[in-house]
C-alpha positions in Angstrom: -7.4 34.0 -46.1 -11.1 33.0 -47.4 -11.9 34.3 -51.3 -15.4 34.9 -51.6 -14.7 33.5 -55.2 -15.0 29.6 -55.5 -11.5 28.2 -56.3 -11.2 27.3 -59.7 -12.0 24.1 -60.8 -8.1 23.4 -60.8 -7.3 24.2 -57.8 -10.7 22.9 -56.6 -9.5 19.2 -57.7 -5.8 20.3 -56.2 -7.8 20.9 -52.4 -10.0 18.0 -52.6 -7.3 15.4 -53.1 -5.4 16.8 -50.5 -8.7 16.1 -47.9 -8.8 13.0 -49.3 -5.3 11.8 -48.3 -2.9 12.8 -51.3 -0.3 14.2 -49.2 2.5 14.8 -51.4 3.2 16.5 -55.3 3.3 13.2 -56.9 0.0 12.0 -54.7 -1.9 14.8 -55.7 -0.8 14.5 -59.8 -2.0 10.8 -59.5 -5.6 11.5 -58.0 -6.1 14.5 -60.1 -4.7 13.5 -63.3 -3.2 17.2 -63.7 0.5 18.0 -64.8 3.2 18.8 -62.6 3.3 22.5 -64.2 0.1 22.5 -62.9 -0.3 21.0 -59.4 3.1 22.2 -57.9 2.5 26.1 -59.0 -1.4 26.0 -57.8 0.2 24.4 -54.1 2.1 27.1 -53.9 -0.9 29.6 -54.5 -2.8 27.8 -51.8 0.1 27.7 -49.3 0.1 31.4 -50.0 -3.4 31.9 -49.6 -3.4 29.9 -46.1 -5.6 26.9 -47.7 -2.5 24.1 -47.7 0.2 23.9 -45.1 3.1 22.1 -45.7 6.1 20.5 -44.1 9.7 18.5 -45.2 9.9 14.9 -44.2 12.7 14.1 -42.9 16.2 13.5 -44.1 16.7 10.4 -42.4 13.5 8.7 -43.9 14.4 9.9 -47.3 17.4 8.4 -47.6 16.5 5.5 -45.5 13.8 5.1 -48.4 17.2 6.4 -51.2 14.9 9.2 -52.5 14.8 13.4 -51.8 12.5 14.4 -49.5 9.2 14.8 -49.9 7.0 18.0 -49.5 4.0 16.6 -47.6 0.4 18.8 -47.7 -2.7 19.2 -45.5 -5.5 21.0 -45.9 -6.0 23.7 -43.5 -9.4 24.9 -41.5 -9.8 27.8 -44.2 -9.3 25.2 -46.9 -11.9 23.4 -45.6 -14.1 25.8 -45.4 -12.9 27.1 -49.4 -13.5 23.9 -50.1 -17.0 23.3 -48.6 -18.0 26.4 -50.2 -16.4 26.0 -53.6 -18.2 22.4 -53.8 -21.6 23.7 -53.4 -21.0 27.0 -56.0 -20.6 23.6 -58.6 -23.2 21.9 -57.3 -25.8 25.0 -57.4 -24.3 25.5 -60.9 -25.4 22.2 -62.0 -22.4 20.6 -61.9 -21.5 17.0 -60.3 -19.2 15.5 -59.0 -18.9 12.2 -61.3 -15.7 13.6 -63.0 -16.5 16.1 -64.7 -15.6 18.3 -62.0 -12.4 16.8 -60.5 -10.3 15.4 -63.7 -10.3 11.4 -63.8 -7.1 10.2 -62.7 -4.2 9.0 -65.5 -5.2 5.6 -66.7 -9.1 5.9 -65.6 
């Protein structure tokens, strides 16, 4: 499902790292330098919503690797589009992209 809203700024960071690789929870807290109280509930939302998909590695490579399983993301054809559209709302706003609209990462 497409909002006509521009995602949130939140979950705008939360999309964007998932199109740029971060496939997993702890991924996507590195490259956005949000919380895990925030990342893993706002995932959910977009898996929901039809932005995110989402499968279970697994069980053999976890423990292979001596870990749980990880919960690995992709951005859908409508989170593209969400996406697309939720960048240029910002931009026409004023906004840019030079951190101030995607948090810096932990560390930065």
């Amino acid at each position: 499902m497409l909002s006509k809203k521009p995602l949130s700024r939140t979950v705008l960071a939360t999309v964007k790292a998932i199109s740029n690789g971060a496939r997993h929870g702890f991924d996507i807290m590195d490259a956005t330098g949000l919380p895990s109280g925030t990342v893993y509930p706002a995932l959910d939302r977009l898996e929901r919503s039809g932005l995110v998909r989402s499968r279970w590695e697994s069980q053999v490579i976890a423990r292979r690797e001596k870990r749980p399983p990880r919960r690995y993301y992709e951005i859908t054809a409508a989170g593209a589009r969400a996406l697309a559209q939720s960048l240029e709302h910002y931009r026409r706003l004023g906004s840019s992209l030079d951190g101030r609209l995607v948090p810096r990462p932990r560390g930065a």
